[in-house]
N, CA, C and O atoms as a GROMACS GRO file, in nm:
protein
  520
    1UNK      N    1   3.804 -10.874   1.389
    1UNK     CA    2   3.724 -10.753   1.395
    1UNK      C    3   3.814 -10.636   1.434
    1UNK      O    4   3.897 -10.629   1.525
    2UNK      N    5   3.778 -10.540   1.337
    2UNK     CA    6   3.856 -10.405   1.366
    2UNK      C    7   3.824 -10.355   1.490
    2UNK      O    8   3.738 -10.424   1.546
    3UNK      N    9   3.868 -10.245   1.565
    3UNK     CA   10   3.795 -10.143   1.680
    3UNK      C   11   3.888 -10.029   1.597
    3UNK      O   12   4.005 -10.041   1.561
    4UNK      N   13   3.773  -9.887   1.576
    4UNK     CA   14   3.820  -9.785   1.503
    4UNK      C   15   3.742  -9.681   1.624
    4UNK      O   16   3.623  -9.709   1.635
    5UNK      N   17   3.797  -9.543   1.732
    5UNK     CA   18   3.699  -9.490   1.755
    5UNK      C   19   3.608  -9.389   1.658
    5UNK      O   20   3.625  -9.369   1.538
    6UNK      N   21   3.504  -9.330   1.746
    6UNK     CA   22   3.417  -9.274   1.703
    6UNK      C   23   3.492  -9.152   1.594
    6UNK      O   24   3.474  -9.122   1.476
    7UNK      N   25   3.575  -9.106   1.695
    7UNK     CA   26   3.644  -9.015   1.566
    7UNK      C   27   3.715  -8.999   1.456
    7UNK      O   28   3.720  -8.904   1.378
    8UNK      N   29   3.791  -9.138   1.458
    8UNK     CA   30   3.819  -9.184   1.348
    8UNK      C   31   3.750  -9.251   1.250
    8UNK      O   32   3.764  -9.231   1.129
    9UNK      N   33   3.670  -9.337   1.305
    9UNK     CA   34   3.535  -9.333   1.215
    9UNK      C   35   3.483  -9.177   1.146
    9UNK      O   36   3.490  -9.151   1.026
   10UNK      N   37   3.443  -9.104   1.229
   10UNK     CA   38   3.389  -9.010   1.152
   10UNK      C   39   3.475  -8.966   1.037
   10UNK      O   40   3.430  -8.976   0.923
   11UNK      N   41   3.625  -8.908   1.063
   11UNK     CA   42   3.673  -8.885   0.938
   11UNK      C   43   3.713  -8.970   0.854
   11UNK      O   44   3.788  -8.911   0.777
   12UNK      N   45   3.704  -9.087   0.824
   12UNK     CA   46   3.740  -9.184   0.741
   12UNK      C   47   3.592  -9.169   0.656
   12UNK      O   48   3.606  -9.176   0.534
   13UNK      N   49   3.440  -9.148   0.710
   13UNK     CA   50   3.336  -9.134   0.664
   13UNK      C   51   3.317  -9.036   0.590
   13UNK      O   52   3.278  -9.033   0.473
   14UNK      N   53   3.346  -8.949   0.665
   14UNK     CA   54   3.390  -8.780   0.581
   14UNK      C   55   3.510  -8.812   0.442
   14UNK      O   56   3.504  -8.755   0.333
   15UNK      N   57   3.580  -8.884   0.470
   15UNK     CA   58   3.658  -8.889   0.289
   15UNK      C   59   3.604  -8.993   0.211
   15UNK      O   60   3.626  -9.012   0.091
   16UNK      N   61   3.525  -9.067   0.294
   16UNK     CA   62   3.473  -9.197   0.182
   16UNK      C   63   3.370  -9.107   0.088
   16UNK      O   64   3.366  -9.125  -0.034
   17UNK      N   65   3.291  -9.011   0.153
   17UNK     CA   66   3.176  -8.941   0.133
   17UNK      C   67   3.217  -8.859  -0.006
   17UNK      O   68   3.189  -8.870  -0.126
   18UNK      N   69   3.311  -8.755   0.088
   18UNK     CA   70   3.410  -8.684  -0.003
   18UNK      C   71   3.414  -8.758  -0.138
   18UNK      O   72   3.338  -8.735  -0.232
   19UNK      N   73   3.506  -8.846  -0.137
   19UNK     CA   74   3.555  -8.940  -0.259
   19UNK      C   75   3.438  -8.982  -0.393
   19UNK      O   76   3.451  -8.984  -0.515
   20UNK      N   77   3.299  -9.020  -0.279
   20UNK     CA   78   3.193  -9.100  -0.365
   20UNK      C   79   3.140  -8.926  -0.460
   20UNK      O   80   3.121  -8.904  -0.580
   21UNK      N   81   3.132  -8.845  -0.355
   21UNK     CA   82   3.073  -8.704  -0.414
   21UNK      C   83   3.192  -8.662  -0.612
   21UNK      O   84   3.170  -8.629  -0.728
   22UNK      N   85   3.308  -8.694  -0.521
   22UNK     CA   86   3.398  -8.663  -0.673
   22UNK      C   87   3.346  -8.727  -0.769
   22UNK      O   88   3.280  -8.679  -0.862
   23UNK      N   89   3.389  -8.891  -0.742
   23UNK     CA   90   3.379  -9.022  -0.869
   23UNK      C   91   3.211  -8.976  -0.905
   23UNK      O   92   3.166  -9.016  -1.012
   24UNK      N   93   3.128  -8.899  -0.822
   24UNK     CA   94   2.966  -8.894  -0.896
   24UNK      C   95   2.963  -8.763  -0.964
   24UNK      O   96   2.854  -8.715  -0.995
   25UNK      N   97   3.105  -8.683  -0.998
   25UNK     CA   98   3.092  -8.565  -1.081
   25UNK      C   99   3.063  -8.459  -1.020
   25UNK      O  100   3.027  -8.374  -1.101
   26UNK      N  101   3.060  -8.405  -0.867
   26UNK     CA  102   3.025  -8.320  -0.790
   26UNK      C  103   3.176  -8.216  -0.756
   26UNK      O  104   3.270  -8.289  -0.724
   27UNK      N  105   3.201  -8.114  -0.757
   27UNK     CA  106   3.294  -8.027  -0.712
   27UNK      C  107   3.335  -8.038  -0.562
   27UNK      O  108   3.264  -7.960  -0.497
   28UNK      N  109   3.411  -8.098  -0.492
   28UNK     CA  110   3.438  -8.035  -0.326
   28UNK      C  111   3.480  -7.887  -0.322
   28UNK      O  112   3.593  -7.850  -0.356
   29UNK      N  113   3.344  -7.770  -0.263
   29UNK     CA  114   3.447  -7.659  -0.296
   29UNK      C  115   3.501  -7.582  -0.106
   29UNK      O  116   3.558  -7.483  -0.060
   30UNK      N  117   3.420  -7.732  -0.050
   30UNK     CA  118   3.478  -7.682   0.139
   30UNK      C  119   3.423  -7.830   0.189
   30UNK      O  120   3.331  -7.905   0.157
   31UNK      N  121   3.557  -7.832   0.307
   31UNK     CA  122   3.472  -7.933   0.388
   31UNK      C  123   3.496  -7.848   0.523
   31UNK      O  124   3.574  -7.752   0.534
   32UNK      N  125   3.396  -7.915   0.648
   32UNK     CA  126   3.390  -7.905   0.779
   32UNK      C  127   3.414  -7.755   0.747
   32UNK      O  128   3.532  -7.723   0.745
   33UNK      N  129   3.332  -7.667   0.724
   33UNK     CA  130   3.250  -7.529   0.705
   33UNK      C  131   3.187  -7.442   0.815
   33UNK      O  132   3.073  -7.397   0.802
   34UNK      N  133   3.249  -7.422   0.907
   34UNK     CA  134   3.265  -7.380   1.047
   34UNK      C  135   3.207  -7.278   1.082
   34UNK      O  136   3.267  -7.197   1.012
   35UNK      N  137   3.112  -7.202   1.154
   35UNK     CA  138   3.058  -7.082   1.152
   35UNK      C  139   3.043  -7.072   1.324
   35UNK      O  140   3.108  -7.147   1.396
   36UNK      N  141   2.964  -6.987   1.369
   36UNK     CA  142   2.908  -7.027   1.543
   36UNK      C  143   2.776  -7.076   1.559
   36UNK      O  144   2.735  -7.125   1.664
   37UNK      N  145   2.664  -7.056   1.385
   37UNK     CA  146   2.567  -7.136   1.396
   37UNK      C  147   2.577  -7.250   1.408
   37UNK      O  148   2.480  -7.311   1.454
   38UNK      N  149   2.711  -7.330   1.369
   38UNK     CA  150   2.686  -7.463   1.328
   38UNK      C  151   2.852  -7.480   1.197
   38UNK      O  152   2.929  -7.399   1.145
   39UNK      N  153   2.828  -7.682   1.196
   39UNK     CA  154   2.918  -7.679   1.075
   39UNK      C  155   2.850  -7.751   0.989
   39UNK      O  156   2.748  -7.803   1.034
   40UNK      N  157   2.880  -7.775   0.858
   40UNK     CA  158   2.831  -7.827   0.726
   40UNK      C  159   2.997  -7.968   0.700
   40UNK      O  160   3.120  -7.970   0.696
   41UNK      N  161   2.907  -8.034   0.691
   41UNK     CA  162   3.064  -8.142   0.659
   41UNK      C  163   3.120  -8.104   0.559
   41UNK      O  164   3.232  -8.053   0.560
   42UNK      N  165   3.035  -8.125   0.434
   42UNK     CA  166   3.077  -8.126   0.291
   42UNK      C  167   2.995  -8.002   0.201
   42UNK      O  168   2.873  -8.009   0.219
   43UNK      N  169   3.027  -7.920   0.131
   43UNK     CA  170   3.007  -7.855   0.039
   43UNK      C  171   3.051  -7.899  -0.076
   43UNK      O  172   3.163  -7.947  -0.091
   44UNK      N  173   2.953  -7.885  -0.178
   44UNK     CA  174   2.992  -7.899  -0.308
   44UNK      C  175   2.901  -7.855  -0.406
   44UNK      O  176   2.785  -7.822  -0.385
   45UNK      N  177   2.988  -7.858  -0.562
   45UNK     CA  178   2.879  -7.790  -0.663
   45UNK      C  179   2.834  -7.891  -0.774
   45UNK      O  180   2.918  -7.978  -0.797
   46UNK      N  181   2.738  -7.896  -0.836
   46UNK     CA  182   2.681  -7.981  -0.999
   46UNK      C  183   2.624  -7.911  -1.047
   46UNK      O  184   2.534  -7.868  -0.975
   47UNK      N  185   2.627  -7.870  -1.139
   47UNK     CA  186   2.517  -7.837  -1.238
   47UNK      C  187   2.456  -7.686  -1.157
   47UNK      O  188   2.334  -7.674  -1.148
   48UNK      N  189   2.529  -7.599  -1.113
   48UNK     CA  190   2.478  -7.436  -1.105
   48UNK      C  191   2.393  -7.486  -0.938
   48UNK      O  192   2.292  -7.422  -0.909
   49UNK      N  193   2.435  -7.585  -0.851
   49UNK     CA  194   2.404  -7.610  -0.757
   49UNK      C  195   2.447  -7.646  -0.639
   49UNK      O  196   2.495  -7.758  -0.627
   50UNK      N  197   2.441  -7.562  -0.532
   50UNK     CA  198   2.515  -7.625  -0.429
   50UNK      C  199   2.468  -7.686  -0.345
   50UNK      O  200   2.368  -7.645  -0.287
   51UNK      N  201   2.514  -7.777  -0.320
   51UNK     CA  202   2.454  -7.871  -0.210
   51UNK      C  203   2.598  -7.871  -0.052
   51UNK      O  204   2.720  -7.876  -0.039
   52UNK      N  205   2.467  -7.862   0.036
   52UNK     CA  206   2.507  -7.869   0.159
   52UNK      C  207   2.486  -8.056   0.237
   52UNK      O  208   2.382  -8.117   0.260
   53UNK      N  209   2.638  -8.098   0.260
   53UNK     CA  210   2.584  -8.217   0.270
   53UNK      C  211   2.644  -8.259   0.430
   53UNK      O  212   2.752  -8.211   0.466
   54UNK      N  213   2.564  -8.357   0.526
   54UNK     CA  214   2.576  -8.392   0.641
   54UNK      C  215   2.582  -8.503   0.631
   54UNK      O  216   2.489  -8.564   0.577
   55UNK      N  217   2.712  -8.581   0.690
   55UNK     CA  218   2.755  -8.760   0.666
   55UNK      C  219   2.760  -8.780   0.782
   55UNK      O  220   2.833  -8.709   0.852
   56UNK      N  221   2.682  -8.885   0.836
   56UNK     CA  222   2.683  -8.959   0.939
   56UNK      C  223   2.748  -9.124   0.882
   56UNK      O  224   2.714  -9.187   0.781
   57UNK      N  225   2.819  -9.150   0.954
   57UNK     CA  226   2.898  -9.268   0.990
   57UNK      C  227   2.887  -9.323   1.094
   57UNK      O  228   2.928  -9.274   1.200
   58UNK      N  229   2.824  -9.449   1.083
   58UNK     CA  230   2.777  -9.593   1.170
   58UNK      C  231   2.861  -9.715   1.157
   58UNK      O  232   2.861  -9.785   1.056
   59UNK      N  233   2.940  -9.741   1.275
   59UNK     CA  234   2.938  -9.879   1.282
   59UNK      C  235   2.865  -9.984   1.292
   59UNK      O  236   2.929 -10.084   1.325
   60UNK      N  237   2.756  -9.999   1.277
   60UNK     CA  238   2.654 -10.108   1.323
   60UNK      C  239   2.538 -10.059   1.183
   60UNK      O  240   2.521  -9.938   1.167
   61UNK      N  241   2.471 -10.152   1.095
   61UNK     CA  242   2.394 -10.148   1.003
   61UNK      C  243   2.236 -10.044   1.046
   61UNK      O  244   2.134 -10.110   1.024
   62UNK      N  245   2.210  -9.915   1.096
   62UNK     CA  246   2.113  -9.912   1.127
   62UNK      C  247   2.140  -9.732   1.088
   62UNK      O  248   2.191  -9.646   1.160
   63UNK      N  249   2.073  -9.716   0.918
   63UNK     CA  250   2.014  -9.634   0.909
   63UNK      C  251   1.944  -9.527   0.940
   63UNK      O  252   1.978  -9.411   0.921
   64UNK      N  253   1.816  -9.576   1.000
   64UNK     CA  254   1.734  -9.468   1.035
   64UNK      C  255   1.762  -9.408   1.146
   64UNK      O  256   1.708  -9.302   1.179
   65UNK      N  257   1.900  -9.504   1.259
   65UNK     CA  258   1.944  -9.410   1.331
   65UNK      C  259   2.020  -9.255   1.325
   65UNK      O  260   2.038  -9.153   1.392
   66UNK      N  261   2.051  -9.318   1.195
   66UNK     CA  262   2.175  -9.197   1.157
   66UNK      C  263   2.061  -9.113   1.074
   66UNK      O  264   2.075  -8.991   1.082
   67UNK      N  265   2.011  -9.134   1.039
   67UNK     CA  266   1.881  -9.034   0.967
   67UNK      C  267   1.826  -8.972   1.075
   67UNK      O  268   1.795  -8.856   1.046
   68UNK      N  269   1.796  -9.010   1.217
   68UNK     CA  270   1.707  -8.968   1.314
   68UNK      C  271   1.818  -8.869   1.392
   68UNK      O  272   1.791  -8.813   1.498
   69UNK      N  273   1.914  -8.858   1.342
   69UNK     CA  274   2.009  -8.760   1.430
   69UNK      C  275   1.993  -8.660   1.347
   69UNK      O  276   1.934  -8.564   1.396
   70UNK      N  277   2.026  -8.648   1.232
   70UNK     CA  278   1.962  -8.485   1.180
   70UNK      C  279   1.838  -8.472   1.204
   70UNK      O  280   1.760  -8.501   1.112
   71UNK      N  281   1.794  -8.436   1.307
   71UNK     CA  282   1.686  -8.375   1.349
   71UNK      C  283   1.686  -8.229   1.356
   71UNK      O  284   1.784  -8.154   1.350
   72UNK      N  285   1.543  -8.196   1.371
   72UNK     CA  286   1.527  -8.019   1.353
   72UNK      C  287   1.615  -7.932   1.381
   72UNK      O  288   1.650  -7.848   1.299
   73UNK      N  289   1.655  -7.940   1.480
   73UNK     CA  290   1.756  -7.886   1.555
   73UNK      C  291   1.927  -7.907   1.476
   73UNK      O  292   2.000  -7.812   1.502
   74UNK      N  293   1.975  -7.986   1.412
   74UNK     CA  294   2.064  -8.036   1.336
   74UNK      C  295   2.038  -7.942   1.223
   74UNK      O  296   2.115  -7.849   1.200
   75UNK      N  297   1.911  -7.967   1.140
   75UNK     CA  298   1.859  -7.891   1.045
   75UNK      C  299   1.870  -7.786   1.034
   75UNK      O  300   1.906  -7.742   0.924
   76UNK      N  301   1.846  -7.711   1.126
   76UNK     CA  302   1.837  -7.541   1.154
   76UNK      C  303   1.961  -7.484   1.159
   76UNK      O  304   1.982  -7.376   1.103
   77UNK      N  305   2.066  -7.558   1.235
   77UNK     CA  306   2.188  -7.520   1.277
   77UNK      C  307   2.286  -7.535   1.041
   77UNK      O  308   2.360  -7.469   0.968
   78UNK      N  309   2.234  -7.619   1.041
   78UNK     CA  310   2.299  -7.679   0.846
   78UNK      C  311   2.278  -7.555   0.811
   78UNK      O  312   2.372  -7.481   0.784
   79UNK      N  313   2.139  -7.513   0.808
   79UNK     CA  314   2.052  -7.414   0.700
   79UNK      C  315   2.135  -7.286   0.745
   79UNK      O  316   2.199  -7.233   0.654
   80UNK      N  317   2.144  -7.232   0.861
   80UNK     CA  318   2.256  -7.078   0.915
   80UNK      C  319   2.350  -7.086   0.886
   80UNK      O  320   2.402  -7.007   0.807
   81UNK      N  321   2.400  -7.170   0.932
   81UNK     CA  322   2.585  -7.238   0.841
   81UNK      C  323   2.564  -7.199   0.690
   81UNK      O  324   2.615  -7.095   0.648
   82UNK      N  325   2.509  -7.257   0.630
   82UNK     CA  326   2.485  -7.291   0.482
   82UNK      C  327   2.412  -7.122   0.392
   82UNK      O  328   2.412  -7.101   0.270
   83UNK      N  329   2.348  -7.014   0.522
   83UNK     CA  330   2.330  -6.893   0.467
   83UNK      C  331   2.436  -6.833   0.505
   83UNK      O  332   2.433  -6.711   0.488
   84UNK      N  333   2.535  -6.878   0.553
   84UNK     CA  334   2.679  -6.789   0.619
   84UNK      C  335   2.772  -6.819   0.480
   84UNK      O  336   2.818  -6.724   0.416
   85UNK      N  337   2.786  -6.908   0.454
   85UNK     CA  338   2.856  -6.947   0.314
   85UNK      C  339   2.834  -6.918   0.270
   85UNK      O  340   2.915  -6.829   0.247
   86UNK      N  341   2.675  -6.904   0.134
   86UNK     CA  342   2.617  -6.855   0.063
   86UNK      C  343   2.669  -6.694   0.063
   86UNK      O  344   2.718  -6.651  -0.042
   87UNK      N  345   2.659  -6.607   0.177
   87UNK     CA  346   2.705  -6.472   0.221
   87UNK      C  347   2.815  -6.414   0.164
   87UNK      O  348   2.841  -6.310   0.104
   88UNK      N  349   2.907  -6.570   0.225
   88UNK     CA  350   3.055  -6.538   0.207
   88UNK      C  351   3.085  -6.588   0.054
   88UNK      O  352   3.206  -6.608   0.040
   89UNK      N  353   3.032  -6.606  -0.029
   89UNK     CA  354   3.038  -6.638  -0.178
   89UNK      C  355   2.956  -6.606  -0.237
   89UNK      O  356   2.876  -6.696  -0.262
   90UNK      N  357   2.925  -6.480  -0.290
   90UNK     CA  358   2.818  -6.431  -0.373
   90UNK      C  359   2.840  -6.504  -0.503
   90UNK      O  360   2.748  -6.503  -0.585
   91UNK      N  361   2.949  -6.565  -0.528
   91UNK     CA  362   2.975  -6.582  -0.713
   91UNK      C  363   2.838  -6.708  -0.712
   91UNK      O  364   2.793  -6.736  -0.823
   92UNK      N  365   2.782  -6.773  -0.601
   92UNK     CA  366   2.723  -6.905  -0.629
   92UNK      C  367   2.586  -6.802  -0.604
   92UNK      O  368   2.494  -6.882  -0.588
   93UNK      N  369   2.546  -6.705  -0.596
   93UNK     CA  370   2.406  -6.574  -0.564
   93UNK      C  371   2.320  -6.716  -0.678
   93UNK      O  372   2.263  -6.820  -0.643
   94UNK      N  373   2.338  -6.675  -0.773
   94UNK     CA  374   2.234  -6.743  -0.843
   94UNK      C  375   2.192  -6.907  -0.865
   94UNK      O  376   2.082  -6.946  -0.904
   95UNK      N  377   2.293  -6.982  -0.833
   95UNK     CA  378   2.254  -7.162  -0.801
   95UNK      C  379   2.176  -7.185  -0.750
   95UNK      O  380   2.149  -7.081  -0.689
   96UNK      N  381   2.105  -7.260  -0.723
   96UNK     CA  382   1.984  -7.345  -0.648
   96UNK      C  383   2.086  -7.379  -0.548
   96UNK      O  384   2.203  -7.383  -0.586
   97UNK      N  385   2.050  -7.411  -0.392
   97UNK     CA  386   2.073  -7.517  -0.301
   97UNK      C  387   2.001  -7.643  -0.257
   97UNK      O  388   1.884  -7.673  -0.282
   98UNK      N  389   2.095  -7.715  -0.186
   98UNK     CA  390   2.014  -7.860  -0.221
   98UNK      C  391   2.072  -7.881  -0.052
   98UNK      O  392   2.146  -7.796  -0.002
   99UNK      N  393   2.027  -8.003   0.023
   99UNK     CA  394   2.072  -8.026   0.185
   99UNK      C  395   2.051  -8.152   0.146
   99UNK      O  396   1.944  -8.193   0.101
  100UNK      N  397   2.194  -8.244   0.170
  100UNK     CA  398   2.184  -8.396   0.160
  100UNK      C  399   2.185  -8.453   0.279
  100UNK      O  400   2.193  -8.379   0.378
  101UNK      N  401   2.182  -8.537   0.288
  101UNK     CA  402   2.267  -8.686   0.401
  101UNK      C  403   2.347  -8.788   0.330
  101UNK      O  404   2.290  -8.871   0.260
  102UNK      N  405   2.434  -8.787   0.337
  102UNK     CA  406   2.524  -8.933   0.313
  102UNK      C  407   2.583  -9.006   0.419
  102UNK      O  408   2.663  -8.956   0.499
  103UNK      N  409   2.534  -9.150   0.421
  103UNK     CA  410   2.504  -9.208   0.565
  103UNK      C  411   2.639  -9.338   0.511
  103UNK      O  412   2.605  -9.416   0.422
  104UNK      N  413   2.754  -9.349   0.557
  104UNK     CA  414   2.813  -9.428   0.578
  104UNK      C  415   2.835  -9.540   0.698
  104UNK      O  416   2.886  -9.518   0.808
  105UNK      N  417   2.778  -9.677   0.642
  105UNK     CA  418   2.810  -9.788   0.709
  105UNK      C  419   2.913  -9.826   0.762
  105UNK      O  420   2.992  -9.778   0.681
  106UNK      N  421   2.984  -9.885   0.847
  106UNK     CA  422   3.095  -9.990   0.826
  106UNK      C  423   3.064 -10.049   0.908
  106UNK      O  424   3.014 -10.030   1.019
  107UNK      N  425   3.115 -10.176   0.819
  107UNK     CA  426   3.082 -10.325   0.854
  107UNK      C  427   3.245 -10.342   0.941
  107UNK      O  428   3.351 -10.369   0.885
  108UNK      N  429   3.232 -10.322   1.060
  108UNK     CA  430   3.391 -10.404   1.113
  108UNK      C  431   3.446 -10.563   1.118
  108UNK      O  432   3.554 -10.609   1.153
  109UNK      N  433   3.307 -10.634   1.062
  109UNK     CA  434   3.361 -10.766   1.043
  109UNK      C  435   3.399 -10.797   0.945
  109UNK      O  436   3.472 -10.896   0.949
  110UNK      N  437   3.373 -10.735   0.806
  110UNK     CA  438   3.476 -10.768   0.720
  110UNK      C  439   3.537 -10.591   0.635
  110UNK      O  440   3.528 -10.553   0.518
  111UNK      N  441   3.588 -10.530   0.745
  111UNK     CA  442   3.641 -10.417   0.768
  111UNK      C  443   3.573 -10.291   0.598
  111UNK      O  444   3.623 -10.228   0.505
  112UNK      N  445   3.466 -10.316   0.642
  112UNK     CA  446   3.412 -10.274   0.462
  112UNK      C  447   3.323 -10.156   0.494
  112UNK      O  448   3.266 -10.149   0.603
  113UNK      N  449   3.307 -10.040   0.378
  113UNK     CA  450   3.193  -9.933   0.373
  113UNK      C  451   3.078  -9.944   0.283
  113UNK      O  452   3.102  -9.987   0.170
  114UNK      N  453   2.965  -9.915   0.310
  114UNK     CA  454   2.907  -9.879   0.219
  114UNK      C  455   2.821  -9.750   0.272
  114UNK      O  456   2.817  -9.701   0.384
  115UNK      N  457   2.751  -9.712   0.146
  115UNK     CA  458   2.703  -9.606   0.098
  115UNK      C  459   2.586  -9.558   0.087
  115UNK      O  460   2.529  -9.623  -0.001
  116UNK      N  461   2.491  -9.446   0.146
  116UNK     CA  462   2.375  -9.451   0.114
  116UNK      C  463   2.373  -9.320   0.075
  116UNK      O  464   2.444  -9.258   0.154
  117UNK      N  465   2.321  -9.239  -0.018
  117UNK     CA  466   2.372  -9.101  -0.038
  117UNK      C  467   2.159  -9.046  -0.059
  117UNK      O  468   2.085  -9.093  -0.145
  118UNK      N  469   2.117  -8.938   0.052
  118UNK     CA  470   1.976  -8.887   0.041
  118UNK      C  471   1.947  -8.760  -0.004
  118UNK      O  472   1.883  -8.677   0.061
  119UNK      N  473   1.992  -8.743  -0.111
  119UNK     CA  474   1.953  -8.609  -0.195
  119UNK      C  475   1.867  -8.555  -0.168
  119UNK      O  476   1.776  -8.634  -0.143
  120UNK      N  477   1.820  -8.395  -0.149
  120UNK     CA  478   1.693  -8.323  -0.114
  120UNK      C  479   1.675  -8.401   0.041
  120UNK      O  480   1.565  -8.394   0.095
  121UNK      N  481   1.752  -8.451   0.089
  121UNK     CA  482   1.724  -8.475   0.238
  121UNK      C  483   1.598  -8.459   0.369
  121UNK      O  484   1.526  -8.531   0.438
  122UNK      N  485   1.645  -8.243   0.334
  122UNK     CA  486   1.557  -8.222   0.366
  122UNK      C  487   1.553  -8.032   0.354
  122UNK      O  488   1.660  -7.976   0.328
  123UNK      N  489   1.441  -7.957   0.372
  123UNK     CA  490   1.440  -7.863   0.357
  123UNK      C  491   1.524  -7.760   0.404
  123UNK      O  492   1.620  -7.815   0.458
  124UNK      N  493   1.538  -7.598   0.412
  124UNK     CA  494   1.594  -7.514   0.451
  124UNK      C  495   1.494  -7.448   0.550
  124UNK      O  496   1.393  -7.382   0.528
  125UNK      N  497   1.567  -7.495   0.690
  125UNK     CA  498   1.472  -7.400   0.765
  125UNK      C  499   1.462  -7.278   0.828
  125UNK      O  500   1.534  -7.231   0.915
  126UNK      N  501   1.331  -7.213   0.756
  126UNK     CA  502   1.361  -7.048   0.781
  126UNK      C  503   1.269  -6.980   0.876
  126UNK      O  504   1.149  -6.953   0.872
  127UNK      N  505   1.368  -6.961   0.968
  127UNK     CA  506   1.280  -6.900   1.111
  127UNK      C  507   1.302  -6.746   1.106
  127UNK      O  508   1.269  -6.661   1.189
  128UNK      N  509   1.409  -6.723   0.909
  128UNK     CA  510   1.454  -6.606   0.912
  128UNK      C  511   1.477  -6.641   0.774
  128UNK      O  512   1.543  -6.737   0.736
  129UNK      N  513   1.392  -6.519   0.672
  129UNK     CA  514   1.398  -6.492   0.553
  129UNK      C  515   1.531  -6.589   0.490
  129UNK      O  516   1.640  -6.574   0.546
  130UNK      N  517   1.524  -6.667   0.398
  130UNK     CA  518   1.668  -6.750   0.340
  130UNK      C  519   1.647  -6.710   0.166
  130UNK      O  520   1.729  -6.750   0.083
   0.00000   0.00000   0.00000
């Protein structure tokens, strides 16, 4: 059995994510997207669309934990980040946006990832015109 910490886990999750987003035809056009609202892991474009995406990485098989951490508060902080970008790149003014989750596993007993990728995740929350 491996031992990887938490932070190295996270960025190894962040390029697996990265990687699966390329091989599925998606643009990386920023990662870890930094503002004082908040950060966005992954940015990217398809089809006249950008999607704002948040990867959680688990050692231990349990989903809905890593789903239950973007909570509202997670949410709100994505969506300000994600109108700070938008701001700072008018050329994307007209695309649709999209807010994912991509939830990476690893299995440390037989040192392996897998993949769960939640498109439309979840909404943009506007406590202020978006």
């Amino acid at each position: 059995m491996k031992t990887i910490s938490n932070q190295e886990l996270a960025k190894i999750g962040e390029d697996i994510a990265a990687s699966y987003l390329t091989n599925g035809g998606y643009k990386v056009l920023c990662r870890n997207f930094q503002t004082k609202q908040g950060e966005v892991d992954i940015i990217v474009e398809k089809h006249q669309q950008i999607i704002f995406v948040e990867v959680k990485t688990r050692s231990y098989h349990s989903i809905q934990s890593a789903v239950d951490n973007v909570n509202y508060k997670k949410q709100l902080h994505i969506t300000k980040t994600a109108q700070v970008y938008c701001k700072q790149n008018p050329q994307f003014d007209k695309y649709n946006t999209r807010f994912d989750v991509i939830i990476v596993l690893y299995d440390s007993y037989n040192d392996s990832y897998s993949i769960k990728h939640l498109p439309d995740a979840f909404l943009p929350i506007a406590d202020e015109p978006y």
